[in-house]
C-alpha beads as a LAMMPS data file, in Angstrom:
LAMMPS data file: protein, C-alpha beads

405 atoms
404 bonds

1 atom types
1 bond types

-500.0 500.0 xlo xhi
-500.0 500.0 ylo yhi
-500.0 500.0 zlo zhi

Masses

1 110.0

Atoms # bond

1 1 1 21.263 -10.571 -21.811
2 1 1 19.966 -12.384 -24.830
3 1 1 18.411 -10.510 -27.596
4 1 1 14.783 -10.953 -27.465
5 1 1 14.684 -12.537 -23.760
6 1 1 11.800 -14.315 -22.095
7 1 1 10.690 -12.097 -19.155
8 1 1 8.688 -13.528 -16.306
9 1 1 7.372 -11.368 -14.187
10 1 1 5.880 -13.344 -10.687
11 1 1 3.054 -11.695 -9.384
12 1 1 0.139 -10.073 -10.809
13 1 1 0.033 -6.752 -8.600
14 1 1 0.340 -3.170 -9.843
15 1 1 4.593 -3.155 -9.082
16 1 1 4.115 -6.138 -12.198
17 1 1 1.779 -4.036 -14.032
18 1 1 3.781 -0.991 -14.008
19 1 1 7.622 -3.000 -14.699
20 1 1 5.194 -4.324 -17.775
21 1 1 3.990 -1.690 -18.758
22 1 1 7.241 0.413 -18.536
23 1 1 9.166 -2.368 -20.445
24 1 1 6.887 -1.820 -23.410
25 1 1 6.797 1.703 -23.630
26 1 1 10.644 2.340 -23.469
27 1 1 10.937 -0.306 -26.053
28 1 1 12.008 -3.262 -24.789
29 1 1 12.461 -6.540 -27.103
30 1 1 12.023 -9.554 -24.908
31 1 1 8.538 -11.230 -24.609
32 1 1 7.070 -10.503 -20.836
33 1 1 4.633 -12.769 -19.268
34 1 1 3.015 -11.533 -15.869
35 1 1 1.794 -14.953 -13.820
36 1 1 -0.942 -14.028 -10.982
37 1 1 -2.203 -16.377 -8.426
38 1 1 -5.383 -14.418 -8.759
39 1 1 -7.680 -14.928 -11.166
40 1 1 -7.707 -11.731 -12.874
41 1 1 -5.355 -9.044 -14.564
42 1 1 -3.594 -6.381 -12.269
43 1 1 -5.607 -3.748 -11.062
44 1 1 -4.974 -1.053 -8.463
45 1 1 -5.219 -2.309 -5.105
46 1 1 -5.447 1.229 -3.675
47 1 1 -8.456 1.796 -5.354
48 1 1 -10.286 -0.860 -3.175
49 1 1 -12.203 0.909 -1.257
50 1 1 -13.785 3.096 -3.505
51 1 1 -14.901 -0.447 -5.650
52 1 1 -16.800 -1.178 -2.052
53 1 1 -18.795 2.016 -2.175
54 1 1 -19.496 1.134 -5.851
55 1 1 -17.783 4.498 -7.055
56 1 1 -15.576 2.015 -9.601
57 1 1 -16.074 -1.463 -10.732
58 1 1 -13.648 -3.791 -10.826
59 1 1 -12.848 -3.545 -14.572
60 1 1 -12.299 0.440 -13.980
61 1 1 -9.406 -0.338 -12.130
62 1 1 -7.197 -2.282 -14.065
63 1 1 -4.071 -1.352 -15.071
64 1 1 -2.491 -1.217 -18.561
65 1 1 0.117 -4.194 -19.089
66 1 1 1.711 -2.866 -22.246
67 1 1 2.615 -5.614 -24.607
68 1 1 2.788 -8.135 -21.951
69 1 1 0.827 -11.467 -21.682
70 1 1 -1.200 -11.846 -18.420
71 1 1 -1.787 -15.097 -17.075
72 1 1 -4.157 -15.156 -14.409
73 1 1 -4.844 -17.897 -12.014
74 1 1 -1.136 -19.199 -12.965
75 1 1 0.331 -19.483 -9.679
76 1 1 3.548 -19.595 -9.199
77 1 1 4.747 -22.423 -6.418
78 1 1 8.693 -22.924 -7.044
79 1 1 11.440 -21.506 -9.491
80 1 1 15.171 -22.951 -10.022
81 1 1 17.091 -20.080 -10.513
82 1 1 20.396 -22.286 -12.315
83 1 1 17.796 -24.078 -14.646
84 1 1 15.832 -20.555 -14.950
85 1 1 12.429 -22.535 -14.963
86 1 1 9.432 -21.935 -13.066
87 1 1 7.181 -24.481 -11.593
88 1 1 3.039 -23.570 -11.655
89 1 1 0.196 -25.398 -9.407
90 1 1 -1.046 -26.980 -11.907
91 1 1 2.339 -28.836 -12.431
92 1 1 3.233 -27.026 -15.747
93 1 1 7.205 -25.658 -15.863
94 1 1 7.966 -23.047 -17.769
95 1 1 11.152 -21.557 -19.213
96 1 1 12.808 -18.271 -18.507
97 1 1 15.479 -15.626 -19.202
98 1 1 15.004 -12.796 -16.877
99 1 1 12.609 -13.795 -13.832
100 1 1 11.327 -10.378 -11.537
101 1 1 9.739 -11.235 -8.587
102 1 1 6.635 -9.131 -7.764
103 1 1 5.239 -11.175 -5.016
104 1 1 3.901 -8.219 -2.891
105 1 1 2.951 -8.978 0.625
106 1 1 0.025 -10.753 2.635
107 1 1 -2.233 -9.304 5.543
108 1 1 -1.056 -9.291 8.781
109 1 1 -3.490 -11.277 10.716
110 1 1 -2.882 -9.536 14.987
111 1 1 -2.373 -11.863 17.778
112 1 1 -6.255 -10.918 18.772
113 1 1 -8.098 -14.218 20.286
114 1 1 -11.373 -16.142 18.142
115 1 1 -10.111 -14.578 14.263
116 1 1 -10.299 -18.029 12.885
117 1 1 -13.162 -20.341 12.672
118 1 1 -12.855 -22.675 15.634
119 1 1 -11.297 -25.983 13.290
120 1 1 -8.782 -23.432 12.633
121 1 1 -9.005 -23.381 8.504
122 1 1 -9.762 -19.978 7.706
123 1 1 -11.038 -16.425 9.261
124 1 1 -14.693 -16.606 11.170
125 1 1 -17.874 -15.494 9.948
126 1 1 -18.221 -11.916 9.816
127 1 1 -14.082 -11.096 9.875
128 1 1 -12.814 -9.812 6.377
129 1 1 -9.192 -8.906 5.495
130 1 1 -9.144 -6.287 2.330
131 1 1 -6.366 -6.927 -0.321
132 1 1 -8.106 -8.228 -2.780
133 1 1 -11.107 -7.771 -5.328
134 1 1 -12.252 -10.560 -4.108
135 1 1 -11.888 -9.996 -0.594
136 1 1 -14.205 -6.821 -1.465
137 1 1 -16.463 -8.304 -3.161
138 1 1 -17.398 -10.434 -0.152
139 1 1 -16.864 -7.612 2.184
140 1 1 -19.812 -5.427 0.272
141 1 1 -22.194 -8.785 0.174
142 1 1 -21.902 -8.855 4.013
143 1 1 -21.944 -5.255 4.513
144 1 1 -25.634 -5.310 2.841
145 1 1 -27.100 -6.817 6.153
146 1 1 -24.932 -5.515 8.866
147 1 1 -25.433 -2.442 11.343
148 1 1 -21.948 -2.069 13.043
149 1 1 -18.460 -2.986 11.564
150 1 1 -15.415 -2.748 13.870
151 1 1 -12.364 -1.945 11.696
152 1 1 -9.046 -3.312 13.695
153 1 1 -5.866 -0.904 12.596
154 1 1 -5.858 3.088 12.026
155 1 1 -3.681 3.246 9.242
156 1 1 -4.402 4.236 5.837
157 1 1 -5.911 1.025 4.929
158 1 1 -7.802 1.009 7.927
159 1 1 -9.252 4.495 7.452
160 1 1 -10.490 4.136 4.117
161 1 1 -12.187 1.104 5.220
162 1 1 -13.607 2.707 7.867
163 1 1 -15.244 5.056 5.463
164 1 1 -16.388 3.246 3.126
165 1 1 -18.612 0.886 5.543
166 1 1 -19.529 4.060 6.524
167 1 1 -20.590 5.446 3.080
168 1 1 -22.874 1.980 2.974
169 1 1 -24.540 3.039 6.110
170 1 1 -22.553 0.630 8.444
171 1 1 -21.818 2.189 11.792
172 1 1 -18.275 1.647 12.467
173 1 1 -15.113 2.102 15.099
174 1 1 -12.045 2.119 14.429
175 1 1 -9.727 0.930 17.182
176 1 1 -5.874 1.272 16.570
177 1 1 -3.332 0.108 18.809
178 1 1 -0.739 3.416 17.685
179 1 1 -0.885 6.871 19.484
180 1 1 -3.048 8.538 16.456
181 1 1 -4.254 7.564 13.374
182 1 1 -1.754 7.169 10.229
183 1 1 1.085 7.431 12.588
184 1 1 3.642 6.687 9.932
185 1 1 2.603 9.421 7.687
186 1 1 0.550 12.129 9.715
187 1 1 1.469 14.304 12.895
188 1 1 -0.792 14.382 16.064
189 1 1 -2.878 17.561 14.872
190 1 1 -3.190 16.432 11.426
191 1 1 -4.637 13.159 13.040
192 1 1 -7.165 15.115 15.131
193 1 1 -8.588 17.275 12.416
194 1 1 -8.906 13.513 10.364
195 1 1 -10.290 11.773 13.813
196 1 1 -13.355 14.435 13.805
197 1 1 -13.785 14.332 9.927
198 1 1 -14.127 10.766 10.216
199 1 1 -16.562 11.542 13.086
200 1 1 -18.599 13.828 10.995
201 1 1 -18.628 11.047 8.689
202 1 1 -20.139 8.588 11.709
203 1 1 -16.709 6.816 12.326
204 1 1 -15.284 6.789 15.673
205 1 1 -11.642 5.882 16.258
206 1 1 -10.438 4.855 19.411
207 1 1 -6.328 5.210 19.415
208 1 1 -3.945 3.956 21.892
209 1 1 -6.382 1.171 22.137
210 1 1 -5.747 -2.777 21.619
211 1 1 -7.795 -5.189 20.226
212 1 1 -7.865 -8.858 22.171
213 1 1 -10.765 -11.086 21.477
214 1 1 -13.259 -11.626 18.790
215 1 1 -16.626 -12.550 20.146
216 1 1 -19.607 -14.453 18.229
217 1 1 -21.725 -17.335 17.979
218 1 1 -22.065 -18.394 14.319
219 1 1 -20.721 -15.729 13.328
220 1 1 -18.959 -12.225 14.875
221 1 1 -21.025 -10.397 17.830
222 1 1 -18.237 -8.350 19.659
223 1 1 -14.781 -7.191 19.491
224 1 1 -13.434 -7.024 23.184
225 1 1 -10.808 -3.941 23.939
226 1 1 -7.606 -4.824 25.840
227 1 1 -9.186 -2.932 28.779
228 1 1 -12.415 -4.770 28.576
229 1 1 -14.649 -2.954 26.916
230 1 1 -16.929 -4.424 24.691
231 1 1 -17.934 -3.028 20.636
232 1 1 -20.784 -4.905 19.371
233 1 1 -20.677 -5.769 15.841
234 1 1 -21.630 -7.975 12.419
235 1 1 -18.648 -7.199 10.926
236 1 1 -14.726 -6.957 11.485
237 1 1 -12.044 -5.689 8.908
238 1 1 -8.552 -6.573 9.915
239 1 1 -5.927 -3.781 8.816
240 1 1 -3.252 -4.430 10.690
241 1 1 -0.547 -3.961 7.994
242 1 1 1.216 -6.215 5.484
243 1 1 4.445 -8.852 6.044
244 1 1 6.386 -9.476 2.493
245 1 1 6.025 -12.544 0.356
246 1 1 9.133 -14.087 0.481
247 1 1 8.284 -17.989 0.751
248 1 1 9.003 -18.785 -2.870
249 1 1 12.788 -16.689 -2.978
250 1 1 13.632 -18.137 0.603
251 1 1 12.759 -21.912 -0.816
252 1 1 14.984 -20.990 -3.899
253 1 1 17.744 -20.351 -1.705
254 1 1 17.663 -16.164 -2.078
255 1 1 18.989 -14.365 0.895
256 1 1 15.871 -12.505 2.504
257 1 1 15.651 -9.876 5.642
258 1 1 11.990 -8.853 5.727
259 1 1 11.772 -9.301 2.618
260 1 1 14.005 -10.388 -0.613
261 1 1 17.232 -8.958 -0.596
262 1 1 18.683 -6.444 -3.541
263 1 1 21.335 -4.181 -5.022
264 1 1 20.568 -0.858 -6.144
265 1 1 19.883 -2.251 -9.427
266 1 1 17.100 -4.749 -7.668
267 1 1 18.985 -7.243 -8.702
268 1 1 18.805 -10.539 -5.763
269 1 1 22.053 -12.625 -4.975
270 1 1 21.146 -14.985 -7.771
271 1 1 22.170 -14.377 -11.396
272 1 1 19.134 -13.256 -13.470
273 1 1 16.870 -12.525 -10.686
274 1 1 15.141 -9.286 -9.705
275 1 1 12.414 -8.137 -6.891
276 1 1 10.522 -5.322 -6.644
277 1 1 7.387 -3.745 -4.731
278 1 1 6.365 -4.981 -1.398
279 1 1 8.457 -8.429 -1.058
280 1 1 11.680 -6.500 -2.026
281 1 1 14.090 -5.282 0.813
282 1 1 16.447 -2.708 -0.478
283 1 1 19.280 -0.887 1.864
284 1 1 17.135 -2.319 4.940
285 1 1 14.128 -1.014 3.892
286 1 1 10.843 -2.703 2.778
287 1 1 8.361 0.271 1.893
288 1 1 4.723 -1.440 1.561
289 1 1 3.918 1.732 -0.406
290 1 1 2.645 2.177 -4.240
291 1 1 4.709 5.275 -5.094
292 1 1 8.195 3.179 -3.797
293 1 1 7.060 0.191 -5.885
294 1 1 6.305 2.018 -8.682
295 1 1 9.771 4.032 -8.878
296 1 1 11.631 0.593 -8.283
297 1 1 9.959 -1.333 -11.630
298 1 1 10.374 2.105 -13.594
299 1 1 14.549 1.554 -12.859
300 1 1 14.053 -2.373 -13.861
301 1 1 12.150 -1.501 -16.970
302 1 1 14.676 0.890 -17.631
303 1 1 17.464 -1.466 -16.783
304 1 1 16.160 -4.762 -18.633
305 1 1 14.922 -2.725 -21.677
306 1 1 17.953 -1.392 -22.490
307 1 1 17.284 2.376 -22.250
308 1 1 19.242 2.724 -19.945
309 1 1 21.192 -0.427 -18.157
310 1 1 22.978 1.106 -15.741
311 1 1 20.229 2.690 -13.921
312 1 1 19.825 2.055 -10.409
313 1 1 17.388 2.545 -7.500
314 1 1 18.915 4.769 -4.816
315 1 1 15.831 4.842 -2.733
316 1 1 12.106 6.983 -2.456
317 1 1 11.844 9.946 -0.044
318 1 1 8.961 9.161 1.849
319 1 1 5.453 10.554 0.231
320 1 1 2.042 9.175 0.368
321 1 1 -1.399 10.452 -0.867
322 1 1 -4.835 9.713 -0.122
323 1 1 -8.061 10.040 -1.887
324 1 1 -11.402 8.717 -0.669
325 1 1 -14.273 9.831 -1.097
326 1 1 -14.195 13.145 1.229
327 1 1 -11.101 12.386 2.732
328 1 1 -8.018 13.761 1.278
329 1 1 -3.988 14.097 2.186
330 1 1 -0.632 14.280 1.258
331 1 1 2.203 13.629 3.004
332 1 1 5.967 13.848 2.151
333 1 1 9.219 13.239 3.799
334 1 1 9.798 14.278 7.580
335 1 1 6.613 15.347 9.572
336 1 1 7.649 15.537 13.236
337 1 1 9.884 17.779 13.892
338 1 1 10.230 16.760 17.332
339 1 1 12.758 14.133 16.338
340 1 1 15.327 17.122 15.591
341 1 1 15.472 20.603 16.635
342 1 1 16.810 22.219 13.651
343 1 1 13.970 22.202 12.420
344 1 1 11.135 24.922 11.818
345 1 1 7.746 24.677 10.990
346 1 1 5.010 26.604 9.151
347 1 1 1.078 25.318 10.514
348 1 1 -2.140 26.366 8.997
349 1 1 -5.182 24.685 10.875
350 1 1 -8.796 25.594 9.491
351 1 1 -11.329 23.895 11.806
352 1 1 -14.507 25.375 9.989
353 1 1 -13.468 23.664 6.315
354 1 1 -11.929 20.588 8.688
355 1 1 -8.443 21.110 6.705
356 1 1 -4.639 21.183 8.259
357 1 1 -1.714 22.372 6.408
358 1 1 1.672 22.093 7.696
359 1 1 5.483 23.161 6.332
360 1 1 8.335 21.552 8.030
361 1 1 11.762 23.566 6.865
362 1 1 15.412 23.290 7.229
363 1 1 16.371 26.730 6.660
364 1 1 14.916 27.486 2.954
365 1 1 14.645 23.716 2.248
366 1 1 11.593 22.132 2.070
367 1 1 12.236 18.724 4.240
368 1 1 8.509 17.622 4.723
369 1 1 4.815 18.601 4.676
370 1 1 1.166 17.647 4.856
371 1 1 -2.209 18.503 3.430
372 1 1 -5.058 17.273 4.887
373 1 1 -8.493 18.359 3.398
374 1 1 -7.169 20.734 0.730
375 1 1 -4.887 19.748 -1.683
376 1 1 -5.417 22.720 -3.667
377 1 1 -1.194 23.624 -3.549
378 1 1 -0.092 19.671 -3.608
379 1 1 1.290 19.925 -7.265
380 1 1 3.593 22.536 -5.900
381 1 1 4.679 20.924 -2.497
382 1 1 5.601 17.784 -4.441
383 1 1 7.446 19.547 -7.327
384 1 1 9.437 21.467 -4.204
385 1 1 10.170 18.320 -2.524
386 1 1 11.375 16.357 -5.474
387 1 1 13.641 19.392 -6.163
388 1 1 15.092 19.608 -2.774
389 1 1 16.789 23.247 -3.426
390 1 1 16.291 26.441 -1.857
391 1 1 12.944 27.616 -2.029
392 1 1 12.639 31.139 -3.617
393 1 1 10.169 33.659 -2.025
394 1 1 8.414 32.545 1.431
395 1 1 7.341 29.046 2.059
396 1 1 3.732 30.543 3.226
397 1 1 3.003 30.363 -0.589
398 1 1 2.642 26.710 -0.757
399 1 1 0.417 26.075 1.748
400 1 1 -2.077 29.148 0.464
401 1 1 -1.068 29.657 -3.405
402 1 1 0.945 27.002 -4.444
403 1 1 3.266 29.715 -5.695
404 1 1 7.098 29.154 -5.170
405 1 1 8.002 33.112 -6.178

Bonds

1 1 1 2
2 1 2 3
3 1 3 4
4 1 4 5
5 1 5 6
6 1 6 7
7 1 7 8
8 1 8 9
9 1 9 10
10 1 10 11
11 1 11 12
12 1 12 13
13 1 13 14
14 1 14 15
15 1 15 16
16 1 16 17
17 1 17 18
18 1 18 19
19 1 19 20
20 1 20 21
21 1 21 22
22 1 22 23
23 1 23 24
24 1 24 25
25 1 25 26
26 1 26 27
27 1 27 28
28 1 28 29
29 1 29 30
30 1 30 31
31 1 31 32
32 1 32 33
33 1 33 34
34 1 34 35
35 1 35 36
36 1 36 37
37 1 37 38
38 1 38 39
39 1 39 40
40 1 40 41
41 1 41 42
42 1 42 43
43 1 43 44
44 1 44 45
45 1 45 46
46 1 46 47
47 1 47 48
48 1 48 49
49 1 49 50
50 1 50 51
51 1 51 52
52 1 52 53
53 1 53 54
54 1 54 55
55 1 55 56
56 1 56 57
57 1 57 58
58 1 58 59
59 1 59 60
60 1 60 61
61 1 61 62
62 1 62 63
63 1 63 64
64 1 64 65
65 1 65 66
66 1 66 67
67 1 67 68
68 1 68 69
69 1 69 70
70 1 70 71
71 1 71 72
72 1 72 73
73 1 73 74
74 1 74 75
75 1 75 76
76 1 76 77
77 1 77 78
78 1 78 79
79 1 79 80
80 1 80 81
81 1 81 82
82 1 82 83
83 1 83 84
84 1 84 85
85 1 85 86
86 1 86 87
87 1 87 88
88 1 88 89
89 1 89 90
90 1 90 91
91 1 91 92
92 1 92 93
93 1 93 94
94 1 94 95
95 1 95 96
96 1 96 97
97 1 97 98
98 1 98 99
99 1 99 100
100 1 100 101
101 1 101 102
102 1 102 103
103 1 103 104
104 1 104 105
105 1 105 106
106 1 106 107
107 1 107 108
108 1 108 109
109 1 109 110
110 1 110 111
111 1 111 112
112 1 112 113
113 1 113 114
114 1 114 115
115 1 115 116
116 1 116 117
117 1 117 118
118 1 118 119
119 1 119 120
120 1 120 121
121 1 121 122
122 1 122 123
123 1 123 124
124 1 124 125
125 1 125 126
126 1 126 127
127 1 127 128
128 1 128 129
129 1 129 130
130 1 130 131
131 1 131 132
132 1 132 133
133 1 133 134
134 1 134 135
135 1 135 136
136 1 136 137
137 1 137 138
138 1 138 139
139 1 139 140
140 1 140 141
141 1 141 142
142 1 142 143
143 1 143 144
144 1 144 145
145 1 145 146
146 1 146 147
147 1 147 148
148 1 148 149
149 1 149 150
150 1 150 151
151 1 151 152
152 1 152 153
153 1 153 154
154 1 154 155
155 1 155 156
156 1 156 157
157 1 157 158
158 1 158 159
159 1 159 160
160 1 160 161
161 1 161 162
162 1 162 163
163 1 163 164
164 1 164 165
165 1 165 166
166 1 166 167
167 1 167 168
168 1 168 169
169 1 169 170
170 1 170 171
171 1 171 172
172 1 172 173
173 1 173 174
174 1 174 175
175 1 175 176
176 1 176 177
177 1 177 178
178 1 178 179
179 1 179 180
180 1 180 181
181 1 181 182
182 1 182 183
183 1 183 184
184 1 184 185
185 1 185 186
186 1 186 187
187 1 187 188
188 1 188 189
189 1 189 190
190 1 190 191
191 1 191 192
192 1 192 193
193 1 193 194
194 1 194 195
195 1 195 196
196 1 196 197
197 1 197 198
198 1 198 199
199 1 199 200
200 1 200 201
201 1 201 202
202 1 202 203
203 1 203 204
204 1 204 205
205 1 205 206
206 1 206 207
207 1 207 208
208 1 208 209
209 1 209 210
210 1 210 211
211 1 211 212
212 1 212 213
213 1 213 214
214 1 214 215
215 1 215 216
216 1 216 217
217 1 217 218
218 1 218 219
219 1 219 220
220 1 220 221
221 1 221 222
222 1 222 223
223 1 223 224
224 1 224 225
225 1 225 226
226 1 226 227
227 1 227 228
228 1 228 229
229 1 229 230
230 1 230 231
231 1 231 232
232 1 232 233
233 1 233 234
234 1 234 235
235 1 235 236
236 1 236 237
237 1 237 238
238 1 238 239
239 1 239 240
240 1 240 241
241 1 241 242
242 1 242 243
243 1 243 244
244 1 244 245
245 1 245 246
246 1 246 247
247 1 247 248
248 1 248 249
249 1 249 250
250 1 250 251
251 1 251 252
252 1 252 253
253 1 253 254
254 1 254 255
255 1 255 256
256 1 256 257
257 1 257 258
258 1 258 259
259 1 259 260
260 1 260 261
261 1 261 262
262 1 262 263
263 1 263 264
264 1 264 265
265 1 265 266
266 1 266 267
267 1 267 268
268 1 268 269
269 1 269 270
270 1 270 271
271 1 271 272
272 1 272 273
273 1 273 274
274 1 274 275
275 1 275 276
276 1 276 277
277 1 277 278
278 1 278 279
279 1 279 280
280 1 280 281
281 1 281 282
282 1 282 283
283 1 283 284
284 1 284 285
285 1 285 286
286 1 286 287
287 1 287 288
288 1 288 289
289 1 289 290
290 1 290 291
291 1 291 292
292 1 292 293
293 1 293 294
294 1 294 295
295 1 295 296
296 1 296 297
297 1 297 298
298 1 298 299
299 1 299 300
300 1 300 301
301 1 301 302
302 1 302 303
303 1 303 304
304 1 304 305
305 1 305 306
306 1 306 307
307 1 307 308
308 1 308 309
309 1 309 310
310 1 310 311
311 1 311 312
312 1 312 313
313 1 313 314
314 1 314 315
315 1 315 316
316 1 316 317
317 1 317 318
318 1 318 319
319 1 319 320
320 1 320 321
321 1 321 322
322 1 322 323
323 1 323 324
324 1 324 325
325 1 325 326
326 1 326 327
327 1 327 328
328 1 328 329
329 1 329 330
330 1 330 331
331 1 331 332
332 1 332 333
333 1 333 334
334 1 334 335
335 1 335 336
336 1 336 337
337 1 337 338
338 1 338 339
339 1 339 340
340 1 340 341
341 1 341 342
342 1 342 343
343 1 343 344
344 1 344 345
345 1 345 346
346 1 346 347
347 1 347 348
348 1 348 349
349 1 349 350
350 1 350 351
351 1 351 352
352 1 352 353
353 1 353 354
354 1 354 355
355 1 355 356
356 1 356 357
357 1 357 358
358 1 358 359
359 1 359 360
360 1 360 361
361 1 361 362
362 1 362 363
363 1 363 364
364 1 364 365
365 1 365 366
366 1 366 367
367 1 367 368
368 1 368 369
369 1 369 370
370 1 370 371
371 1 371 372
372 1 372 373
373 1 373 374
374 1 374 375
375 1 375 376
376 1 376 377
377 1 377 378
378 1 378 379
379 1 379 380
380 1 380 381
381 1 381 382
382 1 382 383
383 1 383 384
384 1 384 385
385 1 385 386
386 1 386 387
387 1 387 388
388 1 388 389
389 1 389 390
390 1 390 391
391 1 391 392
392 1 392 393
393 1 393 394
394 1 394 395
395 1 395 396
396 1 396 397
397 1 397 398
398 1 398 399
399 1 399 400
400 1 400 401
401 1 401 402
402 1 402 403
403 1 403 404
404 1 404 405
């Protein structure tokens, strides 16, 4: 590596932000430059939501580059990884050292019938996807006029969508093609106590149920059920998930799965040349989460800084958090343990306070657990699942006390 190197950093999401700001703050000498297709800074995409209820603006959610230059509405259309240069839309090629590709991922749009406006360039009136400031920005001028919103996907984008039209005094259904809601994070009873807070909240969900036509005139009137049924609506949110952006590595000739191929030092087949976040696949897994994107550019900071250059990425043990508005979880590691019979489990259900609490234990190891409408003992859980040990005294404690004697 050369002595002061010239950083690029593709991608202006918050897996760029936090590599940036990491880089700075151990130290680092090179010069980074983050280049975003959108036309602002990184800010924190899981933060959307609450910017469409109004509880932040948009500038409340940006995130701290370090020392790094931002250069927004720079997209990024080609790189040559033996020349190290990068080519920008605007026809401008600049040089580099060390490139790390943050591309993150796009929207999946579902294979549901009328999406698109009928000359095929671009969604219809009334459908929204939300990944972007400006994608809520639009979504909140829209929601200003409209009565009922259908949100398409019951995950956790989908869900704090869902309750944030609601929060603006949209009526609106959720209807999610999985078994319950969250399915990759929350059991069946922790998605029933969420299904009737959400209801309390004047979202209904309909799981197990497909979506397969879009209905409208000039705009959206209807979103038609695989079983016929008919939701009437001025509005439609599509969170169906995300697919990794891998275009620009795959045209560079970089080997790519699901997403962009790398080591355990995110390093990609070519000399040089790093991913991380959402459009990295690492060991066969692409993990479309913050908290795995975030641990990945902490190693490459640590790596390209020099603090420590042999650090590597071995991996994230599944956790995920939620906070919106009244609806709060946490979720970490293994949460059905109907996939293996060694293991027990601990299960506090409160219907009055609308709150679920659950332990799941391989002998005195904590393996996996969620919190659902009180997070009073989360701190705890997540220092005992980092930890991985024994745990000393009886598990109750850290679903009542947060207490680990």
């Amino acid at each position: 590596m050369t002595q002061n190197p010239r950083i690029a950093v593709v991608g202006g999401g918050m897996a760029a932000a936090r590599f940036a700001e990491r880089y700075g703050a151990l130290g680092g000498r090179g010069t980074v430059t983050v280049y975003g297709a959108e036309p602002r800074a990184p800010y924190n995409r899981v933060l959307l939501a609450d910017v469409l209820t109004g509880r932040y603006d948009a500038e409340s959610i940006a995130l701290p580059l370090g020392g790094a230059e931002p250069r927004p509405g720079c997209e990024v259309v080609t790189f040559d990884p033996v020349a190290r240069t990068l080519g920008l839309a605007d026809g401008t090629v600049e040089p580099w050292d060390e490139l790390v590709l943050a591309t993150g991922s796009n929207p999946v749009l579902p294979p549901v019938r009328g999406l698109r406006r009928p000359d095929g360039q671009g969604l219809a009136e009334g459908v929204h996807t939300l990944r972007t400031l400006d994608d809520c920005g639009r979504l909140a001028e829209e929601a200003v006029g409209a009565k009922r919103a259908v949100v398409i996907g019951g995950g956790v984008l989908g869900v704090s969508a869902a309750r944030a039209l609601a929060a603006l005094g949209v009526r609106t259904e959720i209807v999610h093609q999985g078994p319950h809601l969250i399915e990759r994070q929350l059991d069946r009873e922790a998605a029933a106590v969420l299904r009737e807070r959400l209801l309390a909240l004047g979202v209904e969900c309909y799981p197990g149920n497909r979506a397969r036509a879009v209905h409208g005139g000039e705009r959206v009137g209807a979103v038609e059920l695989a079983n016929g049924y008919r939701l009437d609506c001025d509005l439609v949110v599509l969170a169906c998930g995300t697919r990794p952006r891998t275009a620009l590595a795959h045209v560079a000739g970089l080997p790519v799965g699901t997403g962009v191929l790398v080591d355990d030092g995110l390093a990609t087949a070519a000399p040089h040349v790093y991913a991380i976040g959402d459009c990295a696949e690492h060991r066969g897994t692409v993990h479309g989460l913050a908290g795995p994107a975030w641990d990945q550019a902490d190693v490459l900071a640590r790596r390209l800084s020099g603090a420590d250059p042999d650090a590597t990425y071995s991996g994230t043990r599944p956790r995920a958090r939620l906070s919106t508005g009244d609806l709060e979880y946490a979720a970490f590691g293994a949460v059905d343990e109907t996939l293996d019979p060694g293991l027990d489990v601990l299960r506090i259900t409160d219907a009055t306070r609308g709150s679920y609490k659950k332990l799941v234990l391989r002998g005195d190891r904590l393996v996996g657990a969620i919190l659902l409408g009180d997070l009073a003992t989360v701190d705890a859980l997540a220092g005992a699942f980092a930890e991985g040990g024994a745990l000393a005294g009886h598990p109750l404690h850290l679903l009542t006390r947060g207490e680990l004697r």
